[in-house]
C-alpha positions, 0 to 999 in steps of 0.5 A: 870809510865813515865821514870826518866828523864835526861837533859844534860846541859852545855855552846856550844861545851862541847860534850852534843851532843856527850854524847846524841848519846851515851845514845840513841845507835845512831846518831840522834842529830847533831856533829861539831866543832862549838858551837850552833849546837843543837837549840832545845830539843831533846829527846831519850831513853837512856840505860846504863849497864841496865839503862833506862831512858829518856834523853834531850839534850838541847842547849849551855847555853848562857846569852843572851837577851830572844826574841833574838834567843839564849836567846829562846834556853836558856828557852828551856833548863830551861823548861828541867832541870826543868822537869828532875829528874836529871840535867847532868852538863858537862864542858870541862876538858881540858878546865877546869871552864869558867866564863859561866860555874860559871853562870849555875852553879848559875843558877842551885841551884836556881833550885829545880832539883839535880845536877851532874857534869862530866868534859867531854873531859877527855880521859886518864888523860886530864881532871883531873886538869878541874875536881878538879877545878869543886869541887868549882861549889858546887854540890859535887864530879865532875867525869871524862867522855869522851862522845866521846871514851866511858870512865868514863861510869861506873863513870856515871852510878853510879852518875845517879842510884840513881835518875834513879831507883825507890824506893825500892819495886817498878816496872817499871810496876804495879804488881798484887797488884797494881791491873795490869793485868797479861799478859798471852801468851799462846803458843806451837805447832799446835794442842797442844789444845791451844784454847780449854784450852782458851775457857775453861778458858773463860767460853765461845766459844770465839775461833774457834777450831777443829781437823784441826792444824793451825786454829788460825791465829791471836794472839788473846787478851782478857781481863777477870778476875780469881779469881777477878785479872785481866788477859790479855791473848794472845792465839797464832797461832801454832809454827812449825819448821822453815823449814816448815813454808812455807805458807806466812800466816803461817810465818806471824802467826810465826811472830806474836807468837814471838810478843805475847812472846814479850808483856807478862809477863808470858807465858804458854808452851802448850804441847800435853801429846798424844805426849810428849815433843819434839824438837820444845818444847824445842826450844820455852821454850829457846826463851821464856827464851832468851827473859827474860819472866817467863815460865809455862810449862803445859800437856794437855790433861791430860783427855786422856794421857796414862801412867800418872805418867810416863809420867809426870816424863819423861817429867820433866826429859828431861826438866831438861835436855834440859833446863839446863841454869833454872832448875825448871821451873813449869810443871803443867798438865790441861785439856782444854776438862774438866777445871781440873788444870786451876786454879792451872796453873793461881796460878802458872803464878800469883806466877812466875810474882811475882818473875819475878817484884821482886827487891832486897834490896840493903842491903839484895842483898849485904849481900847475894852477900859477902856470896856467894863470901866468900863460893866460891872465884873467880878464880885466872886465871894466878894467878891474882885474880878477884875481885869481889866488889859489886853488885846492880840491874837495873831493874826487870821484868826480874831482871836484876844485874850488878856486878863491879869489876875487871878482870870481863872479865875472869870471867868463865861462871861457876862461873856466873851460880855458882851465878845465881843459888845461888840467886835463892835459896838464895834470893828466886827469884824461876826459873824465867830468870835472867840477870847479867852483869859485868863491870870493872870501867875504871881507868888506875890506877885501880889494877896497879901493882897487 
């Protein structure tokens, strides 16, 4: 599904460019003084506080004459506002209403596109009598911006959020439901029995395998189906530990595991039960989690592991330990020589990627968010306290929070483990990686005083 789009629409020289640099991260499109820089659309990917969406910087609006060059630019960014889901209008506060800007305006609600409207160049108070002018455009309430310094951020994130996230229920990505196949990397160190378990799983002698560690050179995708849904699976070259990764195929084989971890949904830590849990396990289930993908872990060889009960709790304990920041990740044990617990080990990466598409009501996501700040209250660090306001998601895939507030920036890494963990059980989101993050809005006025 294509990414919501925004076109930035304003006369020359209100700073579109400006904010479009901004959006993107980077540099690419043009800055200066004098108006009629940007001729063209240009296109990036924006992001802000968590939302992503396609974003159009378009040409200096100007009533001029069609075949004349102006009057060309003019179309191109009437193609844009009519292909955006959301038309981004910015006029100069400190400059305040043009008659140019009453004509766009009237040029916009001619068109079927929404409209928003951000009095930009309003660093601290300057622009304030620009956007209360901007209140007669008719396109409700203007807010303040400096595309430039970086103010009014918080502003425009909650102006764009509702034509930039989906409807509720649905993904940026098609779920099982929708009949997406699931991607599936399967990973671990040399030997762990990584292509044995995908034969196996394939019904066939798809990989080449062996006694010999370090066979698998190449991440290998395969399409197949269990259970009539679709799977995409990835098996991958051995991970070892960095110091001796020397061989230059061998790194380019590291390299490449990172990918696969990179493009699944779920991936499946494969752990050799003849050897137990070690270091270099744990190291990949941490980078699995840092990259935000929903984690399985499996023992195989469970065929010919000694001890059994022993040692599956011994393993379960020092995961506990050793993955502290998600407690509860799935410990399945299979056998890639025999089948058993395949089918469980899918059914597990199936139920985890729902949790890891999930998105939460607003309603109910708000309602759990007032009980869980009522149960534990924020810190008062130095006696002033933190509040904490409202909370609305992003994105999922992994889901992803912000939080506004105030003083957000002392708020301790306990207290958001205290929250992360709360959501988990609350909203049964399961042991899948979360992101949450904290944005105070930027009013000079804001708590002044308190």
């Amino acid at each position: 599904m294509p990414q919501p789009t925004v076109a930035i629409v304003g006369r020359p020289n209100v700073g579109k460019s400006t904010l479009f640099n901004r959006l993107v991260g980077k540099r690419s499109a043009l800055v200066d003084d004098r108006p009629g820089v940007t001729r063209d659309r240009r296109e990036g990917t924006g992001e802000l506080l968590g939302l992503e969406f396609r974003v159009m910087d378009t040409a200096g609006f100007e009533d001029e004459d069609p075949q004349t060059l102006p009057g060309r630019m003019r179309a191109q960014t009437e193609a844009a506002v009519r292909e955006a889901d959301v038309a981004l209008f910015l006029i100069d506060g400190r400059e305040g209403l043009t008659p140019l800007d009453e004509e766009i305006a009237r040029w916009l609600r001619s068109e079927n596109t929404p409209v928003l409207v951000a009095a930009n160049k309003s660093e601290g108070n300057a622009g304030e009598n620009g956007r209360l002018e901007a209140f007669a455009l008719g396109f409700g309430e203007p807010f303040s911006l400096s595309a430039e310094h970086g103010e009014g951020l918080v502003d425009l994130f909650e102006a764009l959020r509702p034509h930039i996230e989906r409807e509720e229920g649905e993904d940026e990505e098609p779920d099982d439901e929708e009949g997406g196949p699931l991607k599936l990397a399967i990973v671990g160190r040399p030997n762990a029995g990584k292509s044995t378990l995908v034969n196996m799983m394939l019904g066939e002698e798809r990989m080449i395998t062996g006694p010999e560690a370090g066979i698998t050179r190449d991440s290998i995708t395969i399409d197949w189906n269990w259970n009539d849904k679709p799977v995409r699976l990835v098996d991958t070259a051995g991970l070892r530990k960095r110091a001796r990764v020397e061989d230059k195929l061998e790194k380019l084989s590291a390299w490449d595991t990172k990918r696969a971890i990179d493009h699944a949904e779920v991936v499946v830590l494969l752990l050799d039960a003849t050897r137990g849990l070690e270091s270099q396990d744990l190291r990949i289930a941490d980078q699995v989690l840092e990259e935000g993908r929903a984690l399985v872990i499996a023992l195989n060889k469970w065929d010919v592991a000694e001890g059994a009960s022993a040692l599956f709790n011994g393993v379960k304990a020092a995961l506990e330990e050793g993955l502290s920041q998600l407690r509860g990740v799935p410990l399945m044990t299979v056998s890639g020589k025999t089948g058993k617990g395949i089918d469980q080990l899918l059914g597990a990466a199936f139920e985890v990627r729902e949790n890891w598409s999930r998105r939460v009501t607003t309603g109910e996501l708000n309602r759990w968010f007032e009980r869980a700040v009522e149960t534990n209250p924020p810190p008062a660090p130095g006696g002033k306290r933190i509040k904490l306001r409202y909370i609305t998601q992003v994105k999922a895939r992994p889901p992803s929070f912000v939080i506004f507030g105030t003083r957000v920036d002392q708020l301790p890494m306990s207290y958001q483990r205290y929250l992360l963990n709360s959501m988990r059980r609350d909203l049964k989101l399961g042991p899948v990686p979360l992101r949450l993050t904290l944005r105070s809005p930027k009013n000079p006025f804001d708590d002044k005083g308190q």
